[in-house]
N, CA, C and O of each residue as an XYZ file, in Angstrom:
520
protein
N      27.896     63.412    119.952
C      27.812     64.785    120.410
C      26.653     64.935    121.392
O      25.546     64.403    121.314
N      27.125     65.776    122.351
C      26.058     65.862    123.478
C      25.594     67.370    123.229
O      26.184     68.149    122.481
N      24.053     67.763    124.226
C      23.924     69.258    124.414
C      24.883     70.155    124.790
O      24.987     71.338    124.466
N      25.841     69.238    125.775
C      26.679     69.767    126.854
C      28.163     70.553    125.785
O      28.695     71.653    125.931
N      28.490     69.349    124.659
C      29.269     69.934    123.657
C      28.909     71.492    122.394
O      29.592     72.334    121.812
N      27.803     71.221    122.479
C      27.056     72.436    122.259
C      27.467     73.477    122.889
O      28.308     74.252    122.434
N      27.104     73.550    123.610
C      26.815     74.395    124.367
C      28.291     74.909    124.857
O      28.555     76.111    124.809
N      29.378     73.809    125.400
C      30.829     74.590    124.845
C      31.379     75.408    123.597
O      32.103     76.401    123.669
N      30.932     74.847    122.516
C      30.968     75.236    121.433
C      30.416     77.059    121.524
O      31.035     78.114    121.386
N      29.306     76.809    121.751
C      28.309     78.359    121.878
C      29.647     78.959    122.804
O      30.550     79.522    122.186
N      29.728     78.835    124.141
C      30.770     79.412    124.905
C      31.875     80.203    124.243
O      32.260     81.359    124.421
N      32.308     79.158    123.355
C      33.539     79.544    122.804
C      33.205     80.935    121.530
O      33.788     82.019    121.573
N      32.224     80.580    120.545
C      31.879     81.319    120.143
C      31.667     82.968    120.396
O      32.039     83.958    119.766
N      30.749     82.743    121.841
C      30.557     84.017    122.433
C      31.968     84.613    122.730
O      32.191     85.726    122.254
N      32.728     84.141    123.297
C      34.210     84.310    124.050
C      34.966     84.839    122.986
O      35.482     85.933    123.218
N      35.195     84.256    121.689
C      35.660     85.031    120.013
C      35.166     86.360    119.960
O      36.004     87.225    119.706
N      34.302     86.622    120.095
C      32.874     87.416    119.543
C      33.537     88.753    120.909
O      34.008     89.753    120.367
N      33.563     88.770    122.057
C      33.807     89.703    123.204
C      35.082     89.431    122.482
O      35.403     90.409    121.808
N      35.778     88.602    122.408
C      37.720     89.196    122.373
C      37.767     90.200    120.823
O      38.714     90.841    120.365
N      36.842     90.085    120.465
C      36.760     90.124    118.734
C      37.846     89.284    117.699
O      38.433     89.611    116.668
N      37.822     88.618    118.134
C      39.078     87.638    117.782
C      38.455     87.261    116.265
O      37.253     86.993    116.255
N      39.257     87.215    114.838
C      38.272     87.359    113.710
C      38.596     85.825    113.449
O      37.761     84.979    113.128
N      39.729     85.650    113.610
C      40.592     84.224    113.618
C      40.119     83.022    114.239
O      40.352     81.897    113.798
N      39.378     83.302    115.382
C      38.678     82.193    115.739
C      37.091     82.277    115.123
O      36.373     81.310    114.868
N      36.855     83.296    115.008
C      35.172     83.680    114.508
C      35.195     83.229    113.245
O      34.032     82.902    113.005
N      36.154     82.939    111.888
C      36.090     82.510    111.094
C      36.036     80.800    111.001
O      35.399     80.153    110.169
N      36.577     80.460    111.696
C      36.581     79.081    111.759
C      35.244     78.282    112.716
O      35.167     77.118    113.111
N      34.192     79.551    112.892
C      33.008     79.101    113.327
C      32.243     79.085    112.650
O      31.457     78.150    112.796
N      32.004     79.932    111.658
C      31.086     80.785    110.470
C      30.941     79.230    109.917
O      31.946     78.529    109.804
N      29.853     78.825    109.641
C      29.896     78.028    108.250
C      30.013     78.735    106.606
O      29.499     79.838    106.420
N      30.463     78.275    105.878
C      30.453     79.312    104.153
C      29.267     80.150    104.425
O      29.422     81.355    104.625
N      27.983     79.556    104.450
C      26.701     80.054    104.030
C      26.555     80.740    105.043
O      25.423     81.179    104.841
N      27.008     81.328    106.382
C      26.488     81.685    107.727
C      25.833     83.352    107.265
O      26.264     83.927    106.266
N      24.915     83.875    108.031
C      23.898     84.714    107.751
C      23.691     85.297    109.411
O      23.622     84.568    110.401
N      23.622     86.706    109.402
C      23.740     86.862    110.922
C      22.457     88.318    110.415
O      22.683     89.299    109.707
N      21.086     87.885    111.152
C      19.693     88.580    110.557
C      19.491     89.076    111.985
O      19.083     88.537    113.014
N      20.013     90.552    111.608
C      19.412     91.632    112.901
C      18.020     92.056    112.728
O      17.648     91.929    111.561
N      17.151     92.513    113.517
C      16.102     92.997    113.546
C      15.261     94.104    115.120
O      14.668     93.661    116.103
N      15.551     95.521    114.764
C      15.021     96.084    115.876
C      14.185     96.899    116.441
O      13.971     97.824    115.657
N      13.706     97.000    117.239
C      12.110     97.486    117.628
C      12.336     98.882    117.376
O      11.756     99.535    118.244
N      13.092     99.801    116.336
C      13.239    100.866    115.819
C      12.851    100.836    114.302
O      12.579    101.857    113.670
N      12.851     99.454    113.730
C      12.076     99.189    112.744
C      13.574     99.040    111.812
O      13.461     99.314    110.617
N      14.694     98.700    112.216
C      15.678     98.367    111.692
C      15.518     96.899    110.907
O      14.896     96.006    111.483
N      16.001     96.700    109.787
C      16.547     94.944    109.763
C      17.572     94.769    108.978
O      17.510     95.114    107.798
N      18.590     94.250    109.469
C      19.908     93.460    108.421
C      19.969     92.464    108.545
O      19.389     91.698    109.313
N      21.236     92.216    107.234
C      21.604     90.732    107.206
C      22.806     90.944    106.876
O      22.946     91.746    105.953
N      24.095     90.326    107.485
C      25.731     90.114    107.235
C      25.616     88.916    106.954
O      24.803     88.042    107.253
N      26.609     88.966    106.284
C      27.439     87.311    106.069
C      27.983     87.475    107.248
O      27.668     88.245    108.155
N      29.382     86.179    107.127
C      30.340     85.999    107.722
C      31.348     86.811    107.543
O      31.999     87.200    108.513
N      31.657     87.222    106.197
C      33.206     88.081    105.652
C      32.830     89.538    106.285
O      33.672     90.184    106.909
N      31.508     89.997    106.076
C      30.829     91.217    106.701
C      31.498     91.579    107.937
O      32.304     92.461    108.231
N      30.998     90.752    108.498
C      31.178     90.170    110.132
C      32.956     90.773    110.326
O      33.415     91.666    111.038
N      33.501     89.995    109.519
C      34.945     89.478    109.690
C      35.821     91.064    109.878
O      36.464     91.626    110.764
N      35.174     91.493    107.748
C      35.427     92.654    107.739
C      35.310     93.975    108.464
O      35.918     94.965    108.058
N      34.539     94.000    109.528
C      34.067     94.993    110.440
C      35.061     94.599    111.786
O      35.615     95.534    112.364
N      35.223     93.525    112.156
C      36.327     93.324    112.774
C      38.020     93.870    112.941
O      38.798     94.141    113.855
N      38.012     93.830    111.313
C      39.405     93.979    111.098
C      39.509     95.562    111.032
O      40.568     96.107    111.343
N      38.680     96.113    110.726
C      38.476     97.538    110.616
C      38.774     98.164    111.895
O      39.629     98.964    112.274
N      37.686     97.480    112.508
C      37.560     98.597    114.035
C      39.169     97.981    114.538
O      39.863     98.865    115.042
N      39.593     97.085    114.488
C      40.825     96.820    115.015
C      40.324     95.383    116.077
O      39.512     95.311    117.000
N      41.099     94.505    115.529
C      40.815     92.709    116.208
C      41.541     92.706    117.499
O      42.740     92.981    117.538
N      40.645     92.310    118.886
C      40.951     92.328    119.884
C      40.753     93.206    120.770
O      40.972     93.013    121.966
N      40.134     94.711    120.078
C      39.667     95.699    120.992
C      38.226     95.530    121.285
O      37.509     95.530    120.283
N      37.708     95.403    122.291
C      36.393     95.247    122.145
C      35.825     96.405    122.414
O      36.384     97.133    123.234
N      34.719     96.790    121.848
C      34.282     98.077    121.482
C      32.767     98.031    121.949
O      32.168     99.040    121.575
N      32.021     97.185    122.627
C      30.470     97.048    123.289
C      30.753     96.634    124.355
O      31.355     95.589    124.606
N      30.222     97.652    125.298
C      30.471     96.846    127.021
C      29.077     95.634    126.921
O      27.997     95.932    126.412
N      29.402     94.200    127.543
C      28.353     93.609    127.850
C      28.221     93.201    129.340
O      29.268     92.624    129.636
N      27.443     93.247    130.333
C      27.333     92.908    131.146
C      26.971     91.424    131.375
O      27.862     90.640    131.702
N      25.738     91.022    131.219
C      25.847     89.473    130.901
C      25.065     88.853    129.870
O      24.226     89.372    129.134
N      25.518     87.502    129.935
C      25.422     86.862    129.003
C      24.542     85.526    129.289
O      25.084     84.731    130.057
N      23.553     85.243    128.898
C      22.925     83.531    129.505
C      22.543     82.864    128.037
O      22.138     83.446    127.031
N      22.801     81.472    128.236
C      22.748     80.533    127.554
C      21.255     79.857    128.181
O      21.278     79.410    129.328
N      20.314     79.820    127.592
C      18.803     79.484    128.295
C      18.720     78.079    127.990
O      18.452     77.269    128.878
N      19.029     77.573    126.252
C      19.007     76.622    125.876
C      19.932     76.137    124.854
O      20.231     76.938    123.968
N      20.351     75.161    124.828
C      21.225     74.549    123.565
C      20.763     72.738    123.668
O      20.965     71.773    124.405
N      20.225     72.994    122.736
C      19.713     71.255    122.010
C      20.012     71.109    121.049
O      20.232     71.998    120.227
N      20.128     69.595    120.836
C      20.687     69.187    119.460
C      19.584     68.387    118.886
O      19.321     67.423    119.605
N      19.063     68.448    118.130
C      18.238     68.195    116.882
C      18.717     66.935    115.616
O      18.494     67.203    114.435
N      19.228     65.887    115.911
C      19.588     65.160    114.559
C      20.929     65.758    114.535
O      21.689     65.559    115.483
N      21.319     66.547    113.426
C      22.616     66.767    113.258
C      22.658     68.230    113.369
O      23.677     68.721    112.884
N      21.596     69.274    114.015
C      21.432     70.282    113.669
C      21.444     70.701    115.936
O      20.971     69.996    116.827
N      22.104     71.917    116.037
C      21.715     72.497    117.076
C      21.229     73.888    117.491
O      21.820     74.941    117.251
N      20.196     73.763    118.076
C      19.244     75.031    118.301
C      19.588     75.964    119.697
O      19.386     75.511    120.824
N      19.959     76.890    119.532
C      20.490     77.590    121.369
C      19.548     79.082    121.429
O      19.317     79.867    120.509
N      19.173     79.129    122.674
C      18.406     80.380    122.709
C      19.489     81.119    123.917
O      20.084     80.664    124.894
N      19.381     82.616    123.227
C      20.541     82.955    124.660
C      20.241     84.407    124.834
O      19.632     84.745    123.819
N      20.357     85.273    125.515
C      20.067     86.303    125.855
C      21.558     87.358    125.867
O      22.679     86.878    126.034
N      21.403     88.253    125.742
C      22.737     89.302    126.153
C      22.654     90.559    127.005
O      21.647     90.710    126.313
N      22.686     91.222    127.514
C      22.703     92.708    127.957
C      23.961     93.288    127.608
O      24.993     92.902    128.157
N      23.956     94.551    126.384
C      25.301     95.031    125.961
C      24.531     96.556    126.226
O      23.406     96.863    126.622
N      25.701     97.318    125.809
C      25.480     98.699    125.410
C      26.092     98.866    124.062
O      27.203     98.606    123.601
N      24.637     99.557    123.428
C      25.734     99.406    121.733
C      25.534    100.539    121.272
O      25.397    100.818    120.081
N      25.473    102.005    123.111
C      25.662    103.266    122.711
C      24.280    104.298    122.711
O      24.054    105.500    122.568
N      23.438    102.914    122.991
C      21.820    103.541    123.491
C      21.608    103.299    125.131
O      20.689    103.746    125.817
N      22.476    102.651    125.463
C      22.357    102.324    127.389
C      22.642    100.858    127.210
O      23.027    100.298    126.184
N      22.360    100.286    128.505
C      21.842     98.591    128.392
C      20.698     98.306    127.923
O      19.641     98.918    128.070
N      20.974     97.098    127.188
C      19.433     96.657    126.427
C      19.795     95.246    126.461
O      20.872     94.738    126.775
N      18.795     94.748    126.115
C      18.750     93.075    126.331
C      18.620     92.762    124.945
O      17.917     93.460    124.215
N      19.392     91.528    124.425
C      19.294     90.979    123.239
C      19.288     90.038    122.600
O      20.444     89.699    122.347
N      18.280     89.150    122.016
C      18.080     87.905    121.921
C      18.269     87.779    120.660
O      17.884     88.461    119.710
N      19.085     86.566    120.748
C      19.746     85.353    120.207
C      19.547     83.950    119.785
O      19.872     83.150    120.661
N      19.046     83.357    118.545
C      18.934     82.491    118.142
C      19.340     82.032    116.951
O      19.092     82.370    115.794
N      20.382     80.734    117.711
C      21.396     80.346    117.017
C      21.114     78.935    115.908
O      20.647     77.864    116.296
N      21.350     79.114    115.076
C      21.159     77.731    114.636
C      22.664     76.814    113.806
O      23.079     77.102    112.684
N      23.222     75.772    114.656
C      24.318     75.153    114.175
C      24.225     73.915    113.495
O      23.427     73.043    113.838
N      24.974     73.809    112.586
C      25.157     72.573    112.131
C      26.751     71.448    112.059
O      27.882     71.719    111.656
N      26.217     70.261    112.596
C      27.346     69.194    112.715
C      28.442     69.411    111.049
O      27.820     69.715    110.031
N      29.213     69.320    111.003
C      30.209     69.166    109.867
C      30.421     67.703    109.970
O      30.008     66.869    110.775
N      31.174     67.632    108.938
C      31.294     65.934    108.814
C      32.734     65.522    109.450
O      33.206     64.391    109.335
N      33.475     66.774    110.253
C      34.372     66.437    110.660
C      33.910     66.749    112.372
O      34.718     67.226    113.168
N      33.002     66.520    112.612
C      32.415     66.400    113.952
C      32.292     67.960    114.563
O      31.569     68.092    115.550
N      33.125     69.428    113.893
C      33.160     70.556    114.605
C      31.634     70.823    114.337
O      31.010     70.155    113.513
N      31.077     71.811    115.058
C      29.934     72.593    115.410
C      29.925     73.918    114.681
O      30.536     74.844    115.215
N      29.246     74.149    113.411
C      29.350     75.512    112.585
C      28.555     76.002    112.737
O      27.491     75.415    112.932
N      28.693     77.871    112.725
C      27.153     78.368    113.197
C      27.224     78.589    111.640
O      28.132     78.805    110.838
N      25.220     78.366    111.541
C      24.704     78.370    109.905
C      24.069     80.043    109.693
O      24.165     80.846    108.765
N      23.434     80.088    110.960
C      22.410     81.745    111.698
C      22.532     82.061    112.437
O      22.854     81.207    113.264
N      22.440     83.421    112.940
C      22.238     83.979    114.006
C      21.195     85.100    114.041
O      21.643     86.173    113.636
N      20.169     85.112    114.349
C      19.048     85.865    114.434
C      19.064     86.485    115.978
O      19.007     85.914    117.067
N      19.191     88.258    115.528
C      19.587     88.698    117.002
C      18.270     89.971    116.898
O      18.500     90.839    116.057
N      17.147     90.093    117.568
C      16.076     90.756    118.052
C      16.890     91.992    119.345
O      17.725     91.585    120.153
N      16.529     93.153    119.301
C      17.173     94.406    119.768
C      16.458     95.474    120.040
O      15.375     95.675    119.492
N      16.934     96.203    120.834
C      16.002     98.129    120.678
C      16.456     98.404    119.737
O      15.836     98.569    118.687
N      17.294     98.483    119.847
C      18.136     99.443    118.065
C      19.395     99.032    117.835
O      20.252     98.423    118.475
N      19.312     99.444    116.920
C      21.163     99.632    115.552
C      21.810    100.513    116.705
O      21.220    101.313    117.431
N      23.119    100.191    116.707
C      24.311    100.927    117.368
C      24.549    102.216    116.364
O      24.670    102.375    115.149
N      24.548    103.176    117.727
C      24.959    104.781    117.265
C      26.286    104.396    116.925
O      27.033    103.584    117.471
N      26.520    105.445    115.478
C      28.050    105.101    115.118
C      28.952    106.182    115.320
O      30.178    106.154    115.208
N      27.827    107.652    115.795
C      28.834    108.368    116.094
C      29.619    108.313    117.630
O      30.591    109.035    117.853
């Protein structure tokens, strides 16, 4: 495995994640996966994966519901069997554009796929829900 496979991997991920596709987002999740928000409003969560999944299926799979403008991948390295990606976002999640950082941490499976284990995402704030 190279950075470069990584870093497709991340691609694809992100690409699930905008389609809201739950079907491919599940088969990224590792069991244990943990997705730890935290925002300069003094917010902090933590979802699983089913969380994740479940909020998907709700709002309705395939509508995407956050405009993002872009997206950068800064870094993706692989570590032993473990890969580390730092990435940035600009979405609107109903407060304007804001920038939002991303740090991913994956791990190799023994069947060679790329599972995300974390995702630690730093923010202005929690999305208005009205």
């Amino acid at each position: 495995m190279t950075d470069s496979d990584l870093k497709r991997a991340v691609e694809c991920f992100v690409d699930a994640v905008d389609r809201g596709d739950a079907a491919a987002l599940a088969t990224t999740y590792s069991p244990d996966f943990l997705n730890i928000r935290v925002a300069d409003d003094g917010g902090l969560a933590s979802l699983t994966g089913a969380e994740i999944l479940s909020i998907l299926k709700i709002s309705g799979e395939g509508k995407h519901t956050l405009p993002i403008r872009e997206t950068v991948i800064h870094l993706a390295e692989i570590v032993g069997h473990s890969g580390y990606v730092l990435m940035t976002r600009i979405k609107d999640l109903g407060n304007g554009w804001e920038p939002m950082f991303h740090s991913l941490v994956w791990g190799l499976s023994g069947h060679g796929k790329w599972l995300l284990l974390r995702e630690f995402v730093h923010q202005k704030a929690f999305p208005k829900l009205s």
